[in-house]
Structures are given as C-alpha cells and as structure tokens.
N, C-alpha and C positions, 0 to 999 in steps of 0.2 A: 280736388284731386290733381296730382301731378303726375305725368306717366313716361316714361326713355323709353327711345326705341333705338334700338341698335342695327341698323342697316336702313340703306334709300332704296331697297330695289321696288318693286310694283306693290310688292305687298306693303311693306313699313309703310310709303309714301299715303297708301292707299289709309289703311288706320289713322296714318298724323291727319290727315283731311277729314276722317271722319268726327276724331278727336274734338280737333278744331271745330267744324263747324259743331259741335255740339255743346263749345264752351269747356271746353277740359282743356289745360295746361300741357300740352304736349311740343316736345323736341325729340329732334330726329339726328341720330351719330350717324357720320359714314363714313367709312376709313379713306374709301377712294376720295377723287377730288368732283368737281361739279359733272364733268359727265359721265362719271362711274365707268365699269368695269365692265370689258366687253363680254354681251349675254347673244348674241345675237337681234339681228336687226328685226323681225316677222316674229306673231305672237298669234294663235287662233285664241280668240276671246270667244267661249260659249258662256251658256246661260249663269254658270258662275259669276263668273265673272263680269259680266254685265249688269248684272244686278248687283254685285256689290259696288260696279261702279254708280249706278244711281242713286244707292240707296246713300254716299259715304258722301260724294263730291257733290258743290254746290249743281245749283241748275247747268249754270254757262257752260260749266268744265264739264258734266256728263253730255251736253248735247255737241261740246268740240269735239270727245273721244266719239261718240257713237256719228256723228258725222262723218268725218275720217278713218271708217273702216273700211274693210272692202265689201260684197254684196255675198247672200247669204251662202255658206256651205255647208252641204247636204249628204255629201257623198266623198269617198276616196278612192278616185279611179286607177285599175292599173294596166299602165300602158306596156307596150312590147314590141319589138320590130317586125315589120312585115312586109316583105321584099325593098328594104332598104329602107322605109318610113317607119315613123311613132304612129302606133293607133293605139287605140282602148281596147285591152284585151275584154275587162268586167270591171264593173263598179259594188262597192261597199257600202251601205246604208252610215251614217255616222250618227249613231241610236246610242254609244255610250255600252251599250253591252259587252261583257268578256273582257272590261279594261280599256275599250274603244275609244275614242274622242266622240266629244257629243258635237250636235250642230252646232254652227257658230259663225262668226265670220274672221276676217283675216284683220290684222293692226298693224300700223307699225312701232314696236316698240320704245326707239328712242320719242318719237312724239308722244306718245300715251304718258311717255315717264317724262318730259316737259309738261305737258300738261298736269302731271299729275305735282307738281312741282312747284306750280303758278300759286301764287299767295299767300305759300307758307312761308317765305322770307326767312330771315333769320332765328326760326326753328329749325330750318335742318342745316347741322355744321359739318360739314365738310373737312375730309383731313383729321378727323379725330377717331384712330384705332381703339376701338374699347377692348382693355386687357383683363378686368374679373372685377366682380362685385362683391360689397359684401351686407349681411340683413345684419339691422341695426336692432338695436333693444327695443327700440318705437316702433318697432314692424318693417317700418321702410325701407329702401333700399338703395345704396351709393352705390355708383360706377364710377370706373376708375379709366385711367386712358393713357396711350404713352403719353410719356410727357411729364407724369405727374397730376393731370387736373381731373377731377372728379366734379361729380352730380349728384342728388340725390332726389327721389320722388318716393309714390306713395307703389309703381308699379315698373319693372322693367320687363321690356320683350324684348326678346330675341328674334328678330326679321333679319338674320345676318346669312343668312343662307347655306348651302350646305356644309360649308367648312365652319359654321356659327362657333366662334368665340363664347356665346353665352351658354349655350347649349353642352360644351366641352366641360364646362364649371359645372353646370346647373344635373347633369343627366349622362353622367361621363361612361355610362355605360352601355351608351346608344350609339350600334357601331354604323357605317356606313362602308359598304361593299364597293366595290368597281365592277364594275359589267364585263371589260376588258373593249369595251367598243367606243369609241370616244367621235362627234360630228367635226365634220369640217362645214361652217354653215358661210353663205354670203348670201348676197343679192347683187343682179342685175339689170338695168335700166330698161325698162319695156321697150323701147324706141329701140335699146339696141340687139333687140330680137326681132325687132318688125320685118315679118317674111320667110319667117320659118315655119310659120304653121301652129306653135307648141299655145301660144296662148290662145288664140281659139279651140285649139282642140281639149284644152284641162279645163275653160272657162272661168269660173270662181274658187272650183272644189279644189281638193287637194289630191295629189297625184304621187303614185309611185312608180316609179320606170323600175324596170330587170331586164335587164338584156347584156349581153357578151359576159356574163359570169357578174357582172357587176348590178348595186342597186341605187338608186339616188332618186330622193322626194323633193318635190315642186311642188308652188304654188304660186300663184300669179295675184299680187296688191293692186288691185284699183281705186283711188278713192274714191267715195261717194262722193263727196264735193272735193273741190282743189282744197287743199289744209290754207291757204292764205285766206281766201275767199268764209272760209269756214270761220278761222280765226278770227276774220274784222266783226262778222254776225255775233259770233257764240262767247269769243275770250279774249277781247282788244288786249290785256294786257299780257299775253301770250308773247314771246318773243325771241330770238334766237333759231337757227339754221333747223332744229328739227323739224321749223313749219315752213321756214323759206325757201328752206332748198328742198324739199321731199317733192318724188316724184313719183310718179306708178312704176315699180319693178316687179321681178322674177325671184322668189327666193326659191333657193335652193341649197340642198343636206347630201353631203357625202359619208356616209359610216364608214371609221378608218376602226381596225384592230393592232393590235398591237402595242408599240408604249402608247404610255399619258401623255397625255398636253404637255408640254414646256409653257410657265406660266410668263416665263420670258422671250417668247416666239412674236415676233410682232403680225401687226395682221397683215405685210406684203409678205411675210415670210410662211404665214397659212395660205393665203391663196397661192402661191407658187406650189405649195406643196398639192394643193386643191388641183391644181393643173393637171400637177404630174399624175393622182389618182383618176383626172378623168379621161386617161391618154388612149384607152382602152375602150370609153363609150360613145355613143352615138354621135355623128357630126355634127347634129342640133344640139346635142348636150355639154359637146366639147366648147362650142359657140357659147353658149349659155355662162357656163365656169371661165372662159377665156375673157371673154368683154365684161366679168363683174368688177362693182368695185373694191377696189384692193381696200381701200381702208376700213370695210366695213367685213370684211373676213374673219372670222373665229373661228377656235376650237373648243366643243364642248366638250366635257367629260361626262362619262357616261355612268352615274352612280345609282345606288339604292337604298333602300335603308327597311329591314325587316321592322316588319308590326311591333310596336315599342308597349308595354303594359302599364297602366295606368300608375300614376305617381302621385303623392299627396300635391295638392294645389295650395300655391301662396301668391305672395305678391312678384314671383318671376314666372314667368312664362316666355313660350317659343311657338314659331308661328312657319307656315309655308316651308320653302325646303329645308329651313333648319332646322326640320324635325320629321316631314316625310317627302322625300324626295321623287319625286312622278316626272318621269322625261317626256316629254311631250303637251301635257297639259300643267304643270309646276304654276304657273301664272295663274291659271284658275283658282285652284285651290290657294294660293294665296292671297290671293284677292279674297276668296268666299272666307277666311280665317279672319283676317281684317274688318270685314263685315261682323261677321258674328263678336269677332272679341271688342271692337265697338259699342255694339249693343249690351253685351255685358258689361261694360266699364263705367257705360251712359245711366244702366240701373244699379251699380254700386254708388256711383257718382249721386245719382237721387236717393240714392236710403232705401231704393225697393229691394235690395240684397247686399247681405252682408259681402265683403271685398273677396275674402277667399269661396266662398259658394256662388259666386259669379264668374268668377276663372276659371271652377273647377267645373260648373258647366258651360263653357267654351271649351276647354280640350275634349271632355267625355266627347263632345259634337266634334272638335276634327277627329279624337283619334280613330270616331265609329266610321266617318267619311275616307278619311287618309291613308288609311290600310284595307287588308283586302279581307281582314276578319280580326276580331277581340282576342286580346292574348291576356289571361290572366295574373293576377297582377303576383310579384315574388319578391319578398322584404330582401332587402340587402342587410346580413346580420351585424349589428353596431352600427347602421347607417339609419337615415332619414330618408331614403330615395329606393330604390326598387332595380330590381337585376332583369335584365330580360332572361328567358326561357326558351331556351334553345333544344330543340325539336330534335 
C-alpha cells in the first residue's frame, strides 16, 4: 500500500509516523517550506491526543513529546481586578462537558512538530502545492501539484487544513463559516514576567482574564525537563532551534473582531497590532503582550464548519480541520483522526478489511466525534457525493 498526504501540520505528520513505523509507503506534500505556516506557538494536548501520540510515534519520539510538556491542567481559572490586582475570581473543572476542553497539559507547538518530523526524511516534501486529483480506472489515485508533477498511491488524505485543497475537490459542498472573531496569539519569556505575580497565581491551568471591557486567555509552559536535556535521553537525532532555543513562556490570546487576518501581515506587524488592543488592559497584562516575542505572533482566524452527512467512502479521505474545524482543541482531534485512520490503513494494508470499508469506518468514527450530532445523509442529484442539509 501506498498512501499521500497532503499537508505537514500535527495531524499529517502524526499519520506519516504512524504509516511508517507500520511499514506502509507513505509521503507527506506541504505547500509551505520546512517550518510551515504560522499556527501559533502553545497547544493543550489532552487525552486525544496523547494517545495518539503513543500509540503512532516510535518510543523515543513519544517519550521526547510527553517529556517536554508542561504539568498537568485541570482547571480554567477566571481572574478579574481587584483593587488594582489580578485574582481568581472562580475556577472551571476541564471535564470536556458542553464543548469544554478536557484535561491535559500544555506543549509547545513548533517542538512537538520537529519532533514529530525527526525520521521521516525525505518523505515529507516541502514546497509542493497540491492542486486536484484524479481516480484512476485501477482504483488508485494521482495528485497533481503546481508545477506540473504528480503522484500516484493506493490512498490520498487530505490533512491540508481548513482551507484543504483536497477537500474543495473531494466534498465541495462542505461550507466553512467565519465566526467574525479572529486571535491575535503570542508568547512571552517567563523570565520576562518574573515579578508580576501572574505565573504563580494561574500555576499550570489555563486562565481567562475580563477586566476593563476587555478578555484575554493565558497560560503559563513550563517544561517538565529542559527540551535539550530531554533530547540527548529520548531523540539524539532531534535537531534545530525548536529544542535549542525553547524556553519556559507565557502564552497568551487576544480575540479581535472585525476584519479577517491579512494572510500577508507579518508577525512584527500582529504583535504591534497586539499592543495596540492590549492598551486598555491590566498593567500586568500590558507587560505580558509588550515584552512578547515579536516573531512568534499570529493571527488566527476564527472558523467552523457545520456537521457535514456521511458520503460514500473510497480511496480519498480528509482528516482534522479539513473537514471539522474545533477552535481550541483542532490539534486533538487530529491527532485522534490520524490514530484511527492508521489503524484502519494498517488492517486494509493486512487483508483484514477490504480498502473502502476500512476508510469508511474511520470517518463514520470522526464524523460521530467531530460534530456535535449526525446529520443524515442527502444524495446530490447526478452526483456521487452528498448535499449537506441545511436546517
């Protein structure tokens, strides 16, 4: 079996590893270059996704990620001013209920995506835009890329994320909303809060402040061991600035309304803007956005995407936010996607399921998880694919 995946983010990377180590032929497209596209630096990794990282990455590589997290969080505190200080006004259990974040702990992104990155070598190629595929009479499946150069395998996924190229081909009827509330996210170097008070008093958990009309969410990365220290034990061949330079920071989420991202805004050009929104809050919190670092500043956009109805299953499929998009926990679920469609690839791969009843249950499993309820399925007339149902 040979399988394409169309996107490097946490999820792809995460399935080419599991791919891999299981003996399956797998390569990885990513339009960006080696260190991709800025997602934000902080990731809460719960039981999802933890588990899939155990179960997909060799030993070394799960015991560098789970190394280098931060210690466990339980709760989301929300703080408020009182007589000129931050305290806790009440805390939130992080149970997962009503849409909630489950427990978990804190990551830092770019490292989890180096590590998750260490070994696959030139499986995953960088620089190569995937523009549409097409099913062949053998069942299989060519992608195509600018340029002119194609691929072909036995299965292609779409891990390209919410604006997925594949997905657009594959299920073009699967819209994707705007919220109208888009983040301005960074981080700040713990050191250079030392003395405010904010990271003892949030500890591990994750923190919402309200105060003077305005909201902004914290959380404070500590690593369990230093990422060098981690690296020489768990993944000597680990290498590159996301484990040399990482240090313990502050991240922090401003929610802007109004326009969308500018996808050409650089990141000194968001934290400046990050500034100017936090001109209004707390002098601890002014401090916090003021001394972050500039290059590691984004905007996220803030999307959704209604419960999509079950479509016949073949040898294309789509994984994580290119197909349900979850602000906050995105990462989990595709991670937990990549797990599962693993496993199914691993038993079409052995002969214990035929190729399309193997796919077809891996989506039934995201799409039961990925939305918030089943939407029954509505043939598109003259088509092969399916209409969603609009309420």
């Amino acid at each position: 079996m040979r399988v394409i995946v169309v996107g490097a983010g946490l999820g792809g990377l995460t399935l080419a590893q599991g791919l891999h180590r299981a003996g399956i032929d797998v390569v990885v497209y990513e339009r960006e270059g080696e260190h991709g596209r800025p997602q934000g630096i902080s990731l809460h990794v719960d039981d999802r996704g933890a588990t899939a990282l155990r179960a997909c990455l060799p030993p070394g590589h799960a015991a560098m990620a789970e190394a280098t997290m931060g210690g466990p969080r339980r709760e989301t505190l929300s703080l408020t001013e009182t007589d000129g200080k931050l305290t806790v006004l009440g805390a939130r259990p992080l149970d997962g209920t009503a849409g909630t974040a489950r427990p978990g702990r804190q990551t830092d992104r770019p490292l989890l995506r180096a590590v998750l990155l260490t070994g696959l070598g030139d499986r995953v190629r960088f620089g190569a835009r995937f523009t549409w595929f097409e099913r062949r009479a053998d069942g299989r499946v060519r992608a195509w890329f600018a340029g002119g150069g194609s691929d072909t395998a036995d299965v292609l996924v779409g891990a390209d994320g919410i604006g997925s190229a594949v997905r657009r081909q594959y299920l073009p009827h699967v819209r994707v909303l705007d919220t109208g509330t888009h983040m301005l996210m960074g981080a700040t170097p713990l050191r250079s809060v030392a003395g405010t008070g904010l990271p003892e008093l949030i500890g591990h958990n994750a923190a919402a402040v309200r105060v003077r009309g305005a909201m902004m969410a914290l959380g404070v990365l500590r690593f369990t061991q230093p990422p060098v220290a981690a690296r020489d034990r768990w993944l000597p061949a680990l290498r590159g600035p996301a484990v040399t330079a990482a240090e313990d920071y502050v991240m922090w989420a401003l929610p802007v309304t109004g326009e969308r991202p500018d996808p050409a805004e650089s990141p000194a050009e968001v934290w400046h803007r990050a500034r100017k929104a936090a001109e209004t809050l707390h002098p601890v919190l002014r401090t916090i956005v003021g001394r972050a670092w500039p290059g590691v500043t984004v905007a996220l956009r803030g999307a959704t995407m209604p419960a999509v109805p079950a479509w016949p299953a073949g040898p294309v499929t789509v994984m994580g936010d290119a197909i349900h998009a979850a602000p906050g926990f995105g990462g989990n679920l595709a991670m937990q996607d990549a797990h599962r469609l693993r496993d199914a690839l691993v038993q079409a791969a052995r002969g214990e399921r035929e190729l399309p009843a193997a796919i077809g249950g891996y989506e039934d499993a995201m799409r039961r998880d990925g939305f918030p309820a089943p939407v029954p399925p509505v043939r598109v007339p003259g088509g092969t694919g399916v209409a969603e149902r609009r309420a």
